[in-house]
N, C-alpha and C positions, 0 to 999 in steps of 0.2 A: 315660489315654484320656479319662475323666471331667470333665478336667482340661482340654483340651483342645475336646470339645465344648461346655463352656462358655464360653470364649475365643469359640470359633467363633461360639456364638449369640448372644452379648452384642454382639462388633463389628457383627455384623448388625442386632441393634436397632439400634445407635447409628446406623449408615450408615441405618437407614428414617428413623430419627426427627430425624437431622440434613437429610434428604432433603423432608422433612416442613415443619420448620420457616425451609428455605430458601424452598419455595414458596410457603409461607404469610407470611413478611418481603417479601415483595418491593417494589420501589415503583411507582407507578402509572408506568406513561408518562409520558413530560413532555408535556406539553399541546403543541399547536402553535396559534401565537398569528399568526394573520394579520389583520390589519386592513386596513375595504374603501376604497379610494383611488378616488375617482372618474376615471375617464379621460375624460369629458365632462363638460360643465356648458352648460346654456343660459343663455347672455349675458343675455336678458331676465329672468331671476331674480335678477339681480343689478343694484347700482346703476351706472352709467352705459356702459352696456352697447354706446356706438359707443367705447370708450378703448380702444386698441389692446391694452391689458395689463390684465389685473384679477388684484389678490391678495386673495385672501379667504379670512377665516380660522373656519374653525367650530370654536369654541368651548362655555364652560359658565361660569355664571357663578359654579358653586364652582368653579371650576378656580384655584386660585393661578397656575400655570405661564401660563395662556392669558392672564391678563391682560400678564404679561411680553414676552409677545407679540405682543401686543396694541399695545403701546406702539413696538416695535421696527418691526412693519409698518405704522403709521401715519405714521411718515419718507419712508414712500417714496412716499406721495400723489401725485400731480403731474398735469400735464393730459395725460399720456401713458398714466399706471397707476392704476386705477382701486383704490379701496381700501377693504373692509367686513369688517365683525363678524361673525358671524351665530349670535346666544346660542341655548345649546339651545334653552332655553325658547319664549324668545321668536320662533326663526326653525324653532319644530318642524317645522313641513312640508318646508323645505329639507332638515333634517338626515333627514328620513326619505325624502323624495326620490333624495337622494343616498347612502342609505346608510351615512351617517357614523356609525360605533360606537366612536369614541376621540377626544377631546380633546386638546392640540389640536390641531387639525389646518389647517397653509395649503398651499394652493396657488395660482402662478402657473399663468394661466391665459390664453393667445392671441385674439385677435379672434376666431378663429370656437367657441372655447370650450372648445379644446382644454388639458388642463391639462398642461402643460410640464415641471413642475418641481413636488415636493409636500414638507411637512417636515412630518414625525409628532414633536411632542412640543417640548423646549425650540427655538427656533433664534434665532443670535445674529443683529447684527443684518451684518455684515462676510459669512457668509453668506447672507442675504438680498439682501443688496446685489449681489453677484455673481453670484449666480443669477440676478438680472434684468438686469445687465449683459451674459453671457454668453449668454443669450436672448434680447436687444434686438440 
C-alpha cells in the first residue's frame, strides 16, 4: 500500500512539474509583420508630376538590395513614366509623410496618384516591366 502511495505521489509531482516547465518553455508568438504601403501619393511631391505614370522607389542608402533596384527601375524612364529615388536620408519628410517603414519599397503610381501596383523588397526587372505594361 505504501508502495503504491508512493507511485501515486511521485507521477503527480512529475505531471505538475512537467506542467510547469511546459508553461514556462513556451515561445513568444510570432510577430506579425505588416508593412505600411501607401494607397495615395500627391503627384506634386514627386518629380514630373503631369507623366501619366510615376514609379518611385523609397529607398535607403545602406540598403544593398534598393540600389539593385534602383538600377532596374531606372530602364523604364520614358516620357510617359516618370521615375525617382527617394533616399531615407535625404527625402526624410517624404518617407515620413507616407509612412514608409521598409526598404525597398516601389510603387507604380496613376495620374491622379493612385498607387497601382507596389513591390516590397527585391523586384526583377521582367516584373516591373509587366506591371506597367499591364497597367498602361
Amino acid at each position: 500500500m505504501n508502495r503504491l502511495l508512493i507511485a501515486i505521489a511521485l507521477a503527480f509531482l512529475a505531471a505538475v512539474a512537467a506542467g510547469y516547465l511546459s508553461r514556462r518553455n513556451r515561445s513568444a508568438p510570432a510577430e506579425s509583420t505588416t508593412w505600411s504601403i501607401p494607397a495615395q501619393l500627391e503627384r506634386s511631391d514627386f518629380v514630373r508630376p503631369d507623366a501619366p505614370w510615376l514609379v518611385a522607389l523609397f529607398s535607403s542608402a545602406t540598403c544593398e538590395v534598393c540600389a539593385s533596384v534602383w538600377e532596374r527601375a531606372q530602364i523604364v524612364d520614358s516620357g510617359e513614366v516618370a521615375v525617382q529615388n527617394l533616399e531615407a536620408k535625404a527625402d526624410k519628410r517624404l518617407h515620413e509623410r507616407y509612412r514608409i517603414d521598409a526598404v525597398p519599397l516601389l510603387v507604380i503610381v496613376d495620374a491622379e496618384g493612385v498607387v497601382r501596383k507596389h513591390f516590397l523588397g527585391p523586384v526583377t526587372a521582367s516584373d516591373l516591366w509587366g506591371a506597367l505594361a499591364e497597367l498602361r
